[in-house]
C-alpha positions, 0 to 999 in steps of 0.5 A, a space after each residue: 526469471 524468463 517466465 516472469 511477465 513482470 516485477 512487483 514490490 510490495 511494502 508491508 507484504 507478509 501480513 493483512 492485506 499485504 499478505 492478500 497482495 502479495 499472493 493474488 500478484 504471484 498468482 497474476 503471475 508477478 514475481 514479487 519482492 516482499 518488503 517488510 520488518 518482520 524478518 520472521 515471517 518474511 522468511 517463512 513466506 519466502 519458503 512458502 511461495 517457492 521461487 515466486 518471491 524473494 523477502 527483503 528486509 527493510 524499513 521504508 523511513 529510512 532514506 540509506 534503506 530504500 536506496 539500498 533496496 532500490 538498488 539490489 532491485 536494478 541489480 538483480 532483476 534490472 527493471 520494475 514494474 509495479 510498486 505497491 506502497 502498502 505498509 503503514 502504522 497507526 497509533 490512535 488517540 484524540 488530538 489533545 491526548 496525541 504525543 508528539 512522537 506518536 504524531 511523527 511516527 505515523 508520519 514517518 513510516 506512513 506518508 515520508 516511507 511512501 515519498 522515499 519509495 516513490 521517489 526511487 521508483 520514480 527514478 527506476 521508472 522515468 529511465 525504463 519509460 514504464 511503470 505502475 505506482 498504487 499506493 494504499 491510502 485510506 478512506 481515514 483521509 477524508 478524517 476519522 476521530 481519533 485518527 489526527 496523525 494517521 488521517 493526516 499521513 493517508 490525505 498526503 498520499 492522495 496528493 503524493 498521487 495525484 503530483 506523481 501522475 502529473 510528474 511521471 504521465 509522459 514516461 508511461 508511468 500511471 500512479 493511483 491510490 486505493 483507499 480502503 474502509 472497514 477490513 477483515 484483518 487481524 487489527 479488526 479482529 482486536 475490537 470489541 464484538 459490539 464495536 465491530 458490530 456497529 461500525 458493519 451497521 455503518 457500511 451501506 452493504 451492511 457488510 466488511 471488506 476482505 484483504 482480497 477485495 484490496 488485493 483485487 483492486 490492486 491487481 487492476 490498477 497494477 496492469 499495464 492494461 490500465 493506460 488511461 487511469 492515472 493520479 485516481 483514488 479508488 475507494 474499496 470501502 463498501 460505498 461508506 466513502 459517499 457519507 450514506 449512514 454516517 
């Protein structure tokens, strides 16, 4: 580990946009722990990236988990420095069709998930006196059709930010959201040609975003060049979030 300039783990990190993040961080010369459930693809990640990760299997509702990880983290590398919250769910319907489990699912995993690692790395961080949070929200936040839950869960992260920059800014903690728009990932890819198509017209750069951009976004607010950038959402969302062609 002595040529590691720092420690990263990253939620929902063998797929997407966590995949994105992941390989532009151990290219910035992170190493990172590779959090997910996909025990599959975690592992063969693991081969891939050669010594530059470790995959950890875990579910981030549950609190027993996160502490577990928590602590195999102070165990075997004594320290973090940036937390990336990236792994969600979504379970989509209007709100008179939405089932109860539906609603709490989303809940569970996107917004309570991200609560349980923060607070873990809020402990780790405040005793280190060092630290970054990015947390992925959405630009969902500000409200999507359809979307009940899942916009819910993303507002609450941009207030779980903002109260963590307050909480932690004296122990040289700075906590920040990123909130994506339209990606290129494998969920994009599902939709219908002529509904992709239409919600690209929808974007002000007439274009979709890359797990990249997301990846880059992260990679700056995961520096610990950022001193003075703290309790923010960064919108990656090709300008859709300033309500232009809605």
């Amino acid at each position: 580990m002595e040529n590691i300039k720092s420690i990263a783990l990253v939620t929902g990190a063998v797929k997407g946009i966590g995949k994105a993040i992941t390989e532009k961080l151990i290219k910035e010369g992170y190493f990172v722990v590779m959090v997910d459930v996909d025990k599959e693809a975690g592992i063969e990640l693991q081969k891939d990236y050669k010594g530059n990760c470790v995959f950890y299997s875990g579910n981030i509702s549950k609190e027993i988990e996160v502490k577990k990880m928590f602590a195999f983290i102070s165990k075997e590398y004594g320290a973090l420095d940036l937390l990336v919250n990236n792994a969600g769910i979504i379970k989509d319907n209007m709100i008179w069709n939405m089932s109860e489990d539906d609603f709490d699912a989303v809940i569970d995993v996107n917004l309570k998930g991200t609560w349980l690692m923060c607070k873990e790395a809020a402990i780790l961080m405040k005793i280190q006196n060092k630290g970054r949070i990015v947390n992925i929200a959405s630009r969902a936040w500000l409200g999507n059709r359809g979307q009940s839950n899942y916009s819910a869960s993303k507002a609450g992260i941009v207030g779980l930010t903002r109260v963590l920059a307050l909480e932690l800014g004296k122990y040289n903690v700075c906590a920040n959201a990123i909130a994506p728009g339209l990606i290129d990932t494998p969920l994009t890819k599902g939709l219908r040609e002529d509904v992709l198509a239409s919600l690209i017209e929808a974007q002000p750069t007439k274009s979709i975003g890359q797990p990249e951009d997301i990846a880059n976004a992260v990679a700056f607010l995961g520096s610990y060049k950022t001193n003075f950038i703290t309790g923010q959402t960064l919108y990656v969302d090709g300008g859709k979030s300033i309500g232009s062609n809605l």
